[in-house]
Rosetta silent file (secondary structure, phi, psi, omega in degrees, C-alpha in Angstrom):
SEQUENCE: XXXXXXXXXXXXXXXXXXXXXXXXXXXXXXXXXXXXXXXXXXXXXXXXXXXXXXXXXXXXXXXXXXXXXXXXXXXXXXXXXXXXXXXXXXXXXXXXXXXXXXXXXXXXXXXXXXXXXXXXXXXXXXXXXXXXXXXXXXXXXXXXXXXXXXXXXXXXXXXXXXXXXXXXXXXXXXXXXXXXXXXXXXXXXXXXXXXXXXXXXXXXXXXXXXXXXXXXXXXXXXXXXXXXXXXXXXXXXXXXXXXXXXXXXXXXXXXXXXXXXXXXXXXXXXXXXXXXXXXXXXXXXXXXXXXX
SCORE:     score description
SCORE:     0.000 S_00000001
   1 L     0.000  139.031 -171.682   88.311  -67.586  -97.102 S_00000001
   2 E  -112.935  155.761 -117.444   87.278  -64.656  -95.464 S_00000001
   3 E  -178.856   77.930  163.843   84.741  -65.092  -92.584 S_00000001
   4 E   -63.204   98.350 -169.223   83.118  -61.916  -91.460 S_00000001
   5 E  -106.845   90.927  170.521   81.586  -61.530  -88.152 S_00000001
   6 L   -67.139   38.379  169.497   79.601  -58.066  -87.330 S_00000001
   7 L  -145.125  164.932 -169.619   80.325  -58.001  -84.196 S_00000001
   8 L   -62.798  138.500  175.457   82.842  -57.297  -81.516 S_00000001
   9 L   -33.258  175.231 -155.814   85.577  -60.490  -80.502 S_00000001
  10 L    20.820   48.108 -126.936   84.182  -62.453  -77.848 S_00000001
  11 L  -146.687  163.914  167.229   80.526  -62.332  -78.182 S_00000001
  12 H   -62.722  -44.669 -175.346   78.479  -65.680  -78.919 S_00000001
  13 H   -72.300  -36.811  130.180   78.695  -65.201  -82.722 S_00000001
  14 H    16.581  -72.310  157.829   82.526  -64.375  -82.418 S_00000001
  15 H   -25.993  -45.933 -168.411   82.493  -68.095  -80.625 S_00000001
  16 H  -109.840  -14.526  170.676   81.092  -69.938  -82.742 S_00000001
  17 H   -45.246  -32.210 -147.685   82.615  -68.229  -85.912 S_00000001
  18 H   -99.832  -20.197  176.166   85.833  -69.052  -84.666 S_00000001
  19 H   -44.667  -64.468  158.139   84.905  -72.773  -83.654 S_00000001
  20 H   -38.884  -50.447 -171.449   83.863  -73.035  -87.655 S_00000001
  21 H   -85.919    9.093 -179.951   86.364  -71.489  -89.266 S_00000001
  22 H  -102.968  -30.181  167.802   88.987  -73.399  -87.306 S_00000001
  23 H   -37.646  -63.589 -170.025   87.170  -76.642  -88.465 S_00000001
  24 H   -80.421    0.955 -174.180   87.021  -75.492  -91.555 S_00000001
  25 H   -88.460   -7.011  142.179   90.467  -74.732  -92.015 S_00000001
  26 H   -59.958  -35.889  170.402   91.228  -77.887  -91.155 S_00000001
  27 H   -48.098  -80.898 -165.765   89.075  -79.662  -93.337 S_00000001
  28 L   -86.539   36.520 -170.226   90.149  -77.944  -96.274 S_00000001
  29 L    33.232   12.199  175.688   93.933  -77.337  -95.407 S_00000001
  30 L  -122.849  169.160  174.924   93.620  -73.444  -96.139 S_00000001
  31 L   -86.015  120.852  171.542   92.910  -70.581  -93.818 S_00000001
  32 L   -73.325  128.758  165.337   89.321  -69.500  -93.234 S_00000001
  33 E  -126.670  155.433 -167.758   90.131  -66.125  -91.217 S_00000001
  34 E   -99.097  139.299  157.421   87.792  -64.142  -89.035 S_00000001
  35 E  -147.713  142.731 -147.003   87.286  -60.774  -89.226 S_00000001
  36 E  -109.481  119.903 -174.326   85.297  -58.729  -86.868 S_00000001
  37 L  -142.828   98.222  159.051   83.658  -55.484  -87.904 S_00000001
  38 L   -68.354  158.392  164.238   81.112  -54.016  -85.417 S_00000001
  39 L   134.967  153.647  168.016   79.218  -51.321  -84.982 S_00000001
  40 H    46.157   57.545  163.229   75.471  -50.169  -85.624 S_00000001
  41 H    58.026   34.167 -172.415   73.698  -53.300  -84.437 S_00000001
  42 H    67.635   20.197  166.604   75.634  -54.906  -86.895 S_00000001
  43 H   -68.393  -62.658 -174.789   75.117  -53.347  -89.765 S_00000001
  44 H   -48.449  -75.381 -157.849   78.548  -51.716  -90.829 S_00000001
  45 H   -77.804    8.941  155.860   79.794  -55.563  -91.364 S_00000001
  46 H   -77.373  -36.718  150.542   77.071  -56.985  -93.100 S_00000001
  47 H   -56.305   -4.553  168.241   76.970  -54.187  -95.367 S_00000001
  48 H   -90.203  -62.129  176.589   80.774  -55.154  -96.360 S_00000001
  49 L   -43.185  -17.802  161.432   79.685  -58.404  -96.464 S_00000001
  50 L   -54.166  -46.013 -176.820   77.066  -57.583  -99.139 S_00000001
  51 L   -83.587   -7.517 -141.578   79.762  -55.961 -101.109 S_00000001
  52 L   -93.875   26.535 -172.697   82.569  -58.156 -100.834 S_00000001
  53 L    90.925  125.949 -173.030   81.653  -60.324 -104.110 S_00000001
  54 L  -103.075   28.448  175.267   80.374  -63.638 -105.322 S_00000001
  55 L   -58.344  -41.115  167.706   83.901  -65.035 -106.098 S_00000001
  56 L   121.209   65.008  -46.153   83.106  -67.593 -103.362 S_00000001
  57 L    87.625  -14.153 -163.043   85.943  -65.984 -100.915 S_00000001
  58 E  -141.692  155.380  163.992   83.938  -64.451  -98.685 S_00000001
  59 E  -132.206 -173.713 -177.422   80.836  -65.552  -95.578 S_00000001
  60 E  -158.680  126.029  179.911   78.913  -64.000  -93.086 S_00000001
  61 E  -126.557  132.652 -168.019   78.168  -65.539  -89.693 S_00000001
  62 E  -170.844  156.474 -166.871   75.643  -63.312  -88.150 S_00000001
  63 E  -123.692 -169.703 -164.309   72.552  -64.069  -85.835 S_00000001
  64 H   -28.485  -12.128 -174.237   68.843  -62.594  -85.929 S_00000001
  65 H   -79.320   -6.987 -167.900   69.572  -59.367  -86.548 S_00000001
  66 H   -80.594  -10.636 -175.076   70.184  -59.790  -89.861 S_00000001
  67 L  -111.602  -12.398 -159.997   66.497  -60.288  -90.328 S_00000001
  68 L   -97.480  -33.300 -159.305   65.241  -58.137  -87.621 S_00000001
  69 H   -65.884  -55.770  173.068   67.216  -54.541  -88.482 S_00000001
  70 H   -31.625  -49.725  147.027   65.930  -54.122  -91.683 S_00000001
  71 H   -56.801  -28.603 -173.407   62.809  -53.397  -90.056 S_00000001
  72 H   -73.384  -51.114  175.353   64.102  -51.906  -87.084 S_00000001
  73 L  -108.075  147.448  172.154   66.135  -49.367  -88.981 S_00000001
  74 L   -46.247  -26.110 -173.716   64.925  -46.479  -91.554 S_00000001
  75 L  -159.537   93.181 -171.721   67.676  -47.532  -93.638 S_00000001
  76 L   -96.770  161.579 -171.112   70.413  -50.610  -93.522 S_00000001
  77 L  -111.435   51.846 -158.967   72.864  -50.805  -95.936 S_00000001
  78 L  -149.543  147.443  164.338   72.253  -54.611  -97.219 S_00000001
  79 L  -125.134  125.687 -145.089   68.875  -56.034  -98.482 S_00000001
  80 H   -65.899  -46.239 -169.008   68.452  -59.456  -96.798 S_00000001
  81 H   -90.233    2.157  176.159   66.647  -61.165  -99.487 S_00000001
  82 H  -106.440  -54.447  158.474   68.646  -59.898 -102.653 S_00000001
  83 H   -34.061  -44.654 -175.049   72.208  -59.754 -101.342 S_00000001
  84 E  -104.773  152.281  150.028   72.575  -63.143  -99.413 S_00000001
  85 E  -145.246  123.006  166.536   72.146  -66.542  -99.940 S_00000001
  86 E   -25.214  134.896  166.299   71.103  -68.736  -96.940 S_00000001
  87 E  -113.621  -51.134 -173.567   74.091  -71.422  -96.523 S_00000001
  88 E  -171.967  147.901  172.446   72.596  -73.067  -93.160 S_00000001
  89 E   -90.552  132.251 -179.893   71.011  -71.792  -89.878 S_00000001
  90 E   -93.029  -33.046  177.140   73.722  -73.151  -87.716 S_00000001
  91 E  -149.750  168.059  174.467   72.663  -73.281  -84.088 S_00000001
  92 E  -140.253  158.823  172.703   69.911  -71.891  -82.093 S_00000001
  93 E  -127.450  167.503  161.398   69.109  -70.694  -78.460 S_00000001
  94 L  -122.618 -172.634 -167.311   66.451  -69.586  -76.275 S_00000001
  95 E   -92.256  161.966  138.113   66.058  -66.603  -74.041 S_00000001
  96 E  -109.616  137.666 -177.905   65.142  -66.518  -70.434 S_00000001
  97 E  -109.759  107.150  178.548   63.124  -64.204  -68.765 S_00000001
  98 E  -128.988  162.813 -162.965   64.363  -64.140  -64.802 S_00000001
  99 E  -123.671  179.565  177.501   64.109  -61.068  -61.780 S_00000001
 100 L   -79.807  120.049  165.657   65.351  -59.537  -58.667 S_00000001
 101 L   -70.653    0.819  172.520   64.505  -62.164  -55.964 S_00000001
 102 L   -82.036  -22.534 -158.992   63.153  -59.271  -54.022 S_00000001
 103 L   -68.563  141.322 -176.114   60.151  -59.152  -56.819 S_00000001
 104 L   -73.484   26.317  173.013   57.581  -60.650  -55.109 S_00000001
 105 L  -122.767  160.636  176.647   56.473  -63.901  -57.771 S_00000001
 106 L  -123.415    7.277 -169.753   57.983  -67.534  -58.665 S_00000001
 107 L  -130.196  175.408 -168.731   55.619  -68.015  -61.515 S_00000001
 108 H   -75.883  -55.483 -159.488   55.240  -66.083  -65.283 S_00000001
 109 H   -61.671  -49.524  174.529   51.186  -65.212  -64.042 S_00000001
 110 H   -44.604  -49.832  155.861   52.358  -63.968  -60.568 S_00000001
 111 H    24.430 -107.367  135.320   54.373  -61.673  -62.688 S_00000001
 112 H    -1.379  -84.771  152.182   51.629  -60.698  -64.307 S_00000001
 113 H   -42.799 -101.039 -147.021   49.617  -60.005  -61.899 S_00000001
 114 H   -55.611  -16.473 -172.429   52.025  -57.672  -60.218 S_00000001
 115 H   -82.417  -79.751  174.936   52.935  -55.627  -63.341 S_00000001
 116 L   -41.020   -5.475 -164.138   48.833  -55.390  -63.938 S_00000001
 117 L  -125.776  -12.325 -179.596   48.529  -54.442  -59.979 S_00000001
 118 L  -142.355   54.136  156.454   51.295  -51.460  -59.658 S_00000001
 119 L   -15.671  122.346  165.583   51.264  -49.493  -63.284 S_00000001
 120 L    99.854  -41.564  175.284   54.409  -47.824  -63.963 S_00000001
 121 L   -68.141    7.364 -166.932   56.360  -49.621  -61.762 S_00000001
 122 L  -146.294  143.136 -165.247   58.171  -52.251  -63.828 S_00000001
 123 L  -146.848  134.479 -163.667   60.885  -52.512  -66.258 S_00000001
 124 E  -108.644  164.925 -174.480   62.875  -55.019  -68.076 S_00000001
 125 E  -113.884  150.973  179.849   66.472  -54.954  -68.729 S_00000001
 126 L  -151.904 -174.776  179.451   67.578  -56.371  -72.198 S_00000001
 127 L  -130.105   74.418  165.252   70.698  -56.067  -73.881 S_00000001
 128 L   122.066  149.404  176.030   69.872  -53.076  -76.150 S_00000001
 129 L   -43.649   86.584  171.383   67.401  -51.633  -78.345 S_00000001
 130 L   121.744  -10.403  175.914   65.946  -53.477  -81.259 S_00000001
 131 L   -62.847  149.364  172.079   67.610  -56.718  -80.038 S_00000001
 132 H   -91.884  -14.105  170.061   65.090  -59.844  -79.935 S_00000001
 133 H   -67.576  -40.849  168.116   65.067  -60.219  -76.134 S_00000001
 134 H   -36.585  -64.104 -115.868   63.808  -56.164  -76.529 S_00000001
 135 H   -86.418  -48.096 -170.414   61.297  -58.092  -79.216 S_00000001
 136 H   -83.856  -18.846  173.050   60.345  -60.261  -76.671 S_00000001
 137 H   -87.535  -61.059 -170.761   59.537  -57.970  -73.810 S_00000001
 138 H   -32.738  -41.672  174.633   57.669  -55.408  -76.270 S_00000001
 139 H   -54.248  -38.832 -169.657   55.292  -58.978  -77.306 S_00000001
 140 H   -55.530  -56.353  176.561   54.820  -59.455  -73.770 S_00000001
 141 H   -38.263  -70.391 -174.894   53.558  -55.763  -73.484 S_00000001
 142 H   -15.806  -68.414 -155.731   51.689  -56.231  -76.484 S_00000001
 143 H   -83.323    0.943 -179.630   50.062  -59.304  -76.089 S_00000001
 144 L  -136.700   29.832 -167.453   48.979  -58.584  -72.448 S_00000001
 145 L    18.271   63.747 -172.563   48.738  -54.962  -72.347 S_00000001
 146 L   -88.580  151.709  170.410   51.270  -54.359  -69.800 S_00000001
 147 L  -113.835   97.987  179.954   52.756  -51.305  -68.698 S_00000001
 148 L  -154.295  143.221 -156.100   56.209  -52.195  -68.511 S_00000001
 149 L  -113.248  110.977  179.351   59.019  -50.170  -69.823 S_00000001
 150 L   -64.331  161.501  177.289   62.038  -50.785  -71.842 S_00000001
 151 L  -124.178  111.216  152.628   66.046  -50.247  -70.401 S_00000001
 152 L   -77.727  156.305 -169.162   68.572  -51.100  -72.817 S_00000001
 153 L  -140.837  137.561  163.434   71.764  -51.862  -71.815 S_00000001
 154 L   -25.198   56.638 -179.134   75.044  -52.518  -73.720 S_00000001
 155 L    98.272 -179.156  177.059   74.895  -56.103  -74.210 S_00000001
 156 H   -49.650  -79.683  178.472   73.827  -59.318  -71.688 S_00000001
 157 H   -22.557  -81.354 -163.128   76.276  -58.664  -69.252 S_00000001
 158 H   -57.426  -40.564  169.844   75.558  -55.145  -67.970 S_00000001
 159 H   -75.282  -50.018  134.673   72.163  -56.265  -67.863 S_00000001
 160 H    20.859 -108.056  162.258   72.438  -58.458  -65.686 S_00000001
 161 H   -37.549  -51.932 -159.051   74.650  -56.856  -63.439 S_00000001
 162 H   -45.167  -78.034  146.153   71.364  -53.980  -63.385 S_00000001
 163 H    74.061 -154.448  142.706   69.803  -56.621  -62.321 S_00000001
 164 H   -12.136  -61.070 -130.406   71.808  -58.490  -59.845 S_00000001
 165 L  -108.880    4.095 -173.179   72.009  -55.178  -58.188 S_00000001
 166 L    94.175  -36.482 -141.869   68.188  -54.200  -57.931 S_00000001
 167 L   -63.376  -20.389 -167.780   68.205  -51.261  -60.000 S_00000001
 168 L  -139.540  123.343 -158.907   66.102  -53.048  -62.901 S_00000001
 169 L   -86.684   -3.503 -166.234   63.466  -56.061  -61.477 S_00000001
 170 E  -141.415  125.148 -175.793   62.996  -57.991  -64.668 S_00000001
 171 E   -99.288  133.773  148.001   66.274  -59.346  -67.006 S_00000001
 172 L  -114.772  159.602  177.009   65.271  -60.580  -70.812 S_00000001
 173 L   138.153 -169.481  173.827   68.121  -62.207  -72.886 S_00000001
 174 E   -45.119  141.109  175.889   70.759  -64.960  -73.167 S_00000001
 175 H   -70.994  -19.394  170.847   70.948  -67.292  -70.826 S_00000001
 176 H   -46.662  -55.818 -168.189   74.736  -66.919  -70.695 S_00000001
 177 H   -77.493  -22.727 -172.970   75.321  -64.354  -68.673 S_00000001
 178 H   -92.270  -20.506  172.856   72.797  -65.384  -66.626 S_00000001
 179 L   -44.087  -84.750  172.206   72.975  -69.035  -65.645 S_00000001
 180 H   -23.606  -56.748 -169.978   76.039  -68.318  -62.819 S_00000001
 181 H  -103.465   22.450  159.244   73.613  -65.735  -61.131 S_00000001
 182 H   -97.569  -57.857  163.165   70.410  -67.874  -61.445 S_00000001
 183 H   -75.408   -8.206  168.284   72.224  -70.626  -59.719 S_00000001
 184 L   -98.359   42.771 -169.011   74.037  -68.336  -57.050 S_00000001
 185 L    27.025   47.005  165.392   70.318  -67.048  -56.310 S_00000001
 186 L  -123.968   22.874  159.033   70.801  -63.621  -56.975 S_00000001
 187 L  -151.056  172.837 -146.994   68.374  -64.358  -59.684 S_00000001
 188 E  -175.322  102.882 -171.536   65.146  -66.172  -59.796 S_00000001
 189 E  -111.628  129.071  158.090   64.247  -67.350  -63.741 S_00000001
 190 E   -70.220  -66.201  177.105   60.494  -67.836  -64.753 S_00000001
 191 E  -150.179  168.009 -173.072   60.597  -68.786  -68.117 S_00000001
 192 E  -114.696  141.527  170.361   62.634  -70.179  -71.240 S_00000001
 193 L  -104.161  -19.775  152.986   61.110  -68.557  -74.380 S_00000001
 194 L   -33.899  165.538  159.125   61.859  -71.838  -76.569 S_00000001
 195 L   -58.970  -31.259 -143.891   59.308  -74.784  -77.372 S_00000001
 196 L  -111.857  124.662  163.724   62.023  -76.728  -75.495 S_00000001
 197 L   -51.430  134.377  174.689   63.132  -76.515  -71.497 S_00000001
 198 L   -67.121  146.360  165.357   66.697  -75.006  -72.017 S_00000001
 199 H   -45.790  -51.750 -153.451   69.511  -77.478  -71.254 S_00000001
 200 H   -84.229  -23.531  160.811   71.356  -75.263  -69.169 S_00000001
 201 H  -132.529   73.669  140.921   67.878  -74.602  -66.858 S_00000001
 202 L    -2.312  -48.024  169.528   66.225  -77.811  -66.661 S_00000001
 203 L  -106.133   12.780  140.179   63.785  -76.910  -64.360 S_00000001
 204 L   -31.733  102.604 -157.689   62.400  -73.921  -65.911 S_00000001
 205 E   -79.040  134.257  150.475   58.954  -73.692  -67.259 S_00000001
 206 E   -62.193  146.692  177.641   58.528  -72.595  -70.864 S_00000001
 207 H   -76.264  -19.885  145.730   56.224  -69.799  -71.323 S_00000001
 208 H   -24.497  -69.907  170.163   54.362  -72.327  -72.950 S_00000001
 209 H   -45.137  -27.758 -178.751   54.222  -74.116  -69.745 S_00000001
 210 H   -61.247  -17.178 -150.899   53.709  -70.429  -68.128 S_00000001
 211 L   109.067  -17.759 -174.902   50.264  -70.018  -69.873 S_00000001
 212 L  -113.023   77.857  175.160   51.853  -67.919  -72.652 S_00000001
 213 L   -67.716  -17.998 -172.424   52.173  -70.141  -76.046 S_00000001
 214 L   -58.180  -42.734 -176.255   52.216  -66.903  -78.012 S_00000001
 215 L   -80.460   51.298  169.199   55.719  -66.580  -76.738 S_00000001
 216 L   -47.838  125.200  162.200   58.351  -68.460  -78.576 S_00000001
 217 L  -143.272  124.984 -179.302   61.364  -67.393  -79.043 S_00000001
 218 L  -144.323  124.234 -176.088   64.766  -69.144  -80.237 S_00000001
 219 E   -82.779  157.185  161.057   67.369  -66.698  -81.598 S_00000001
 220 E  -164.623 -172.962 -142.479   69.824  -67.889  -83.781 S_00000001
 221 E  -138.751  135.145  176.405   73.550  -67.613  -85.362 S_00000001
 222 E  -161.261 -164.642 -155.802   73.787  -68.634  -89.045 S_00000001
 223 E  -140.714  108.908 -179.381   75.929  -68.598  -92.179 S_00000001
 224 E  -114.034  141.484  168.947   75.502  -66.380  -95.122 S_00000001
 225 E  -109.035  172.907 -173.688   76.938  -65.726  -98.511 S_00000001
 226 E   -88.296  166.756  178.284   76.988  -62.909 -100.768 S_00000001
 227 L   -41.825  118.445 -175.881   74.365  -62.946 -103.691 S_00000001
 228 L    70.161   10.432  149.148   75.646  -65.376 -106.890 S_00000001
 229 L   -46.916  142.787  171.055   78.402  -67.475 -104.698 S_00000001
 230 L   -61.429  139.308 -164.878   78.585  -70.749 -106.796 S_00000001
 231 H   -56.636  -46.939 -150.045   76.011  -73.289 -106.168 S_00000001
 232 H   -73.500  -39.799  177.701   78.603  -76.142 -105.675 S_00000001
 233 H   -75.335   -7.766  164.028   80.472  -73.786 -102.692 S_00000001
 234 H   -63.563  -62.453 -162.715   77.018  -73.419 -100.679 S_00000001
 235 H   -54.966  -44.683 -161.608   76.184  -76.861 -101.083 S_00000001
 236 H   -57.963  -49.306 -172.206   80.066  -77.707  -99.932 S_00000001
 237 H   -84.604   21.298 -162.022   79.880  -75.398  -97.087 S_00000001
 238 H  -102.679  -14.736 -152.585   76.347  -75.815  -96.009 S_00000001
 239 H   -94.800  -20.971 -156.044   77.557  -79.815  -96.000 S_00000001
 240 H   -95.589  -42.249 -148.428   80.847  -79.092  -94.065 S_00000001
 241 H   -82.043  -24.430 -175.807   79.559  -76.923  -91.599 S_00000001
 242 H   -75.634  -21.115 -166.075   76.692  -79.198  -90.498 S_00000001
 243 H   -78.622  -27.661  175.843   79.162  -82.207  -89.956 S_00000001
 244 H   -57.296  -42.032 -169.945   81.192  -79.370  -87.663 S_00000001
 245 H   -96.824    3.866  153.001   78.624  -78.750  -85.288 S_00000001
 246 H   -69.534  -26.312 -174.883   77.779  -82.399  -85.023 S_00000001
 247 L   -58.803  144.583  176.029   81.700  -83.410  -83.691 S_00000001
 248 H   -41.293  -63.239 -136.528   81.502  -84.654  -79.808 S_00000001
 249 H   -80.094  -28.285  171.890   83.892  -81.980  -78.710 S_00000001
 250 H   -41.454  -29.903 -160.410   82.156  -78.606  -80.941 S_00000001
 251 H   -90.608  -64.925  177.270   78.642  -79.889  -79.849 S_00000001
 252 H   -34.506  -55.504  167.769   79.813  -80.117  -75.993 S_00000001
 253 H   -26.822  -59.967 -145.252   81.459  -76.629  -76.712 S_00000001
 254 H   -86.918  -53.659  175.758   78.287  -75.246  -77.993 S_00000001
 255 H   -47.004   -4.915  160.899   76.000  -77.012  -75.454 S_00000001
 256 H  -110.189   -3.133  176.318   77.555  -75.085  -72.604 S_00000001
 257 L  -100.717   29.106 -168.653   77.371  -71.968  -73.629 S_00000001
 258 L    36.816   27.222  179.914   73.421  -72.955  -74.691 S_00000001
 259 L   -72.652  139.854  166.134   73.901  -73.148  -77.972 S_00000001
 260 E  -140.435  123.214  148.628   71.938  -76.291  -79.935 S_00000001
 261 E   -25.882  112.231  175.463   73.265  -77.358  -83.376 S_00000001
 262 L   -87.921  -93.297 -156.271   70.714  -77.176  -86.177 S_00000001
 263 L    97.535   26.826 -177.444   72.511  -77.811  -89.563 S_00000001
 264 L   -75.244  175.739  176.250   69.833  -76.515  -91.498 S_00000001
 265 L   -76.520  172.614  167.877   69.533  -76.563  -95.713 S_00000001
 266 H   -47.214  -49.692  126.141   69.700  -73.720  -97.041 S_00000001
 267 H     5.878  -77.277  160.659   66.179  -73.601  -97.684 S_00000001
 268 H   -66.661  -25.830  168.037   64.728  -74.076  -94.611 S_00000001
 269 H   -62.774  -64.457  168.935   67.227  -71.145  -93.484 S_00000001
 270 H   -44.518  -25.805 -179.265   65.833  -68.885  -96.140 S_00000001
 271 H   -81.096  -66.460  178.777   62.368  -69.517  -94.632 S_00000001
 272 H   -38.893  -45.098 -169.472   63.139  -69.154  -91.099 S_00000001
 273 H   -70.570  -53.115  141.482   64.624  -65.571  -92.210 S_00000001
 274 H   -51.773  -31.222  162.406   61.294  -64.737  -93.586 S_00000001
 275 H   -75.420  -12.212  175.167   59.094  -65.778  -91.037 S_00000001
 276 H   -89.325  -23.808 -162.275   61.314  -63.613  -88.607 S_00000001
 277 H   -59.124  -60.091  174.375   61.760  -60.740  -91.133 S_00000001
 278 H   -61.106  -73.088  153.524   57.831  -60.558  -90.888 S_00000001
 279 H    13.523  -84.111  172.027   57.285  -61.758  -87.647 S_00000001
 280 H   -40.681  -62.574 -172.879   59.478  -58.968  -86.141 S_00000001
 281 H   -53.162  -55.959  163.968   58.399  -56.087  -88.378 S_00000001
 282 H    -8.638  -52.130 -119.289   54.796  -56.642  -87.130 S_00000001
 283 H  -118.514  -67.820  174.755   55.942  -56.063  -83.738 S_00000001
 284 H   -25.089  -61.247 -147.758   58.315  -53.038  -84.721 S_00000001
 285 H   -86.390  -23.926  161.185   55.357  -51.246  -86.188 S_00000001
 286 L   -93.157   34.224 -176.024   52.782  -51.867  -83.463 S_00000001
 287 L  -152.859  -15.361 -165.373   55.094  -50.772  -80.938 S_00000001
 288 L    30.544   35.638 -176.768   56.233  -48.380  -83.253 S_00000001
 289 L   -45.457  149.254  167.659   60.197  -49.363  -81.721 S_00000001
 290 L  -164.552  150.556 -154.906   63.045  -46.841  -83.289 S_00000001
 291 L   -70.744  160.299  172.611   66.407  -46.924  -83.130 S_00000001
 292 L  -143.768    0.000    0.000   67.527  -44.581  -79.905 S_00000001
């Protein structure tokens, strides 16, 4: 089985692809193998994955983007709802939005308030253009007419670092990279963009809790096949895969790296992928957002 991943080795989906497919090749005594083909916000390998056939041979583990780019970009080369069929959303996360401990606030309104009190002067770091932590600073502008500017940056990490280091006062993304310098204080986290406090920052407000319910956000990593895979291999692997991320030690795995296990049907996956498809575009197009 061949087990596509559009994105570069080590990366959260990269993680959890490799978690699965080592599961499943256990399960089913054959090899599930990964293969990782990046590039263009994850485009080039979904568009193989599109092509690669409904023999039942082939998956796609890919996370939000697969619903957001299609909007994002003038042209992708996969159409989300014709190509694919939902297998399961597998896990989900949320985002945190945390600063430069020089910024003067400890709460999401002080924020606020200072962004609404110095025009021009504030900028978020995310980690790249078109990304949903971008998605999520652009709502914030949106929904509170802020003048605050995006920076993209090659991935979590680098952003970060920016950061870390002053040069950029406000970090949105994964909480990975970010826990270790929210707990060595050289960062100072506001809010979780989930319904849920994240495990991994406990004492974290939600922007629900902030005052901002508009702002949800839970990204997520999920399992796709191409268009006219056999009914009976969805059902097997949407059935295999949720009993994977249920095992003690995969779920411990995934809970430190802030992952939470879904297992959804297929179904409920296909929905979630529409309410983001829409969701998102909205957002695009009143922000008018382009690739850069």
């Amino acid at each position: 089985m061949r087990v596509i991943v559009p994105f570069a080795p080590g990366g959260p989906n990269d993680v959890l692809a490799r978690l699965i497919a080592q599961k499943l090749s256990e399960r089913h005594g054959k090899q599930f193998f990964i293969e990782n083909i990046a590039g263009a916000s994850s485009n080039i390998g979904t568009g193989q994955a599109a092509k690669a056939g409904s023999d039942g041979y082939t998956i796609l583990i890919t996370s939000d983007a697969f619903a957001i780019n299609p909007a994002f970009f003038d042209k992708v080369p996969y159409e989300p709802f014709k190509d694919f069929q939902p297998v399961t959303l597998a896990v989900s996360f949320s985002h945190v939005l945390a600063i430069n401990p020089s910024v003067q606030a400890s709460t999401m309104k002080e924020l606020v308030a200072l962004i609404k009190a110095s025009s021009g002067k504030y900028n978020f770091a995310s980690p790249g253009t078109g990304t949903a932590p971008h998605l999520v600073g652009e709502q914030l502008r949106q929904s509170l007419g802020l003048d605050l500017v995006h920076i993209p940056f090659n991935g979590g990490g680098p952003a970060v670092a920016s950061v870390v280091a002053g040069h950029t006062p406000i970090y949105i993304g994964s909480p990975i990279p970010a826990v270790p310098q929210i707990k060595d204080g050289k960062l100072r986290a506001l809010a979780v963009t989930g319904k849920m406090r994240a495990q991994a920052l406990p004492d974290v407000l939600t922007m629900a809790e902030s005052g901002l319910p508009d702002i949800e956000v839970r990204s997520w990593i999920g399992v796709l096949a191409p268009m006219g895979t056999p009914k009976d291999i969805i059902t097997l692997l949407n059935s295999d895969i949720a009993k994977i991320i249920e095992l003690t030690d995969v779920k411990e795995r995934l809970a430190s790296i802030g992952f939470e296990a879904i297992g959804s049907t297929p179904e409920d996956f296909a929905t979630q992928i529409k309410i983001e498809f829409e969701k998102w575009g909205r957002v695009i197009r009143a922000g008018n957002i382009k690739p850069e």
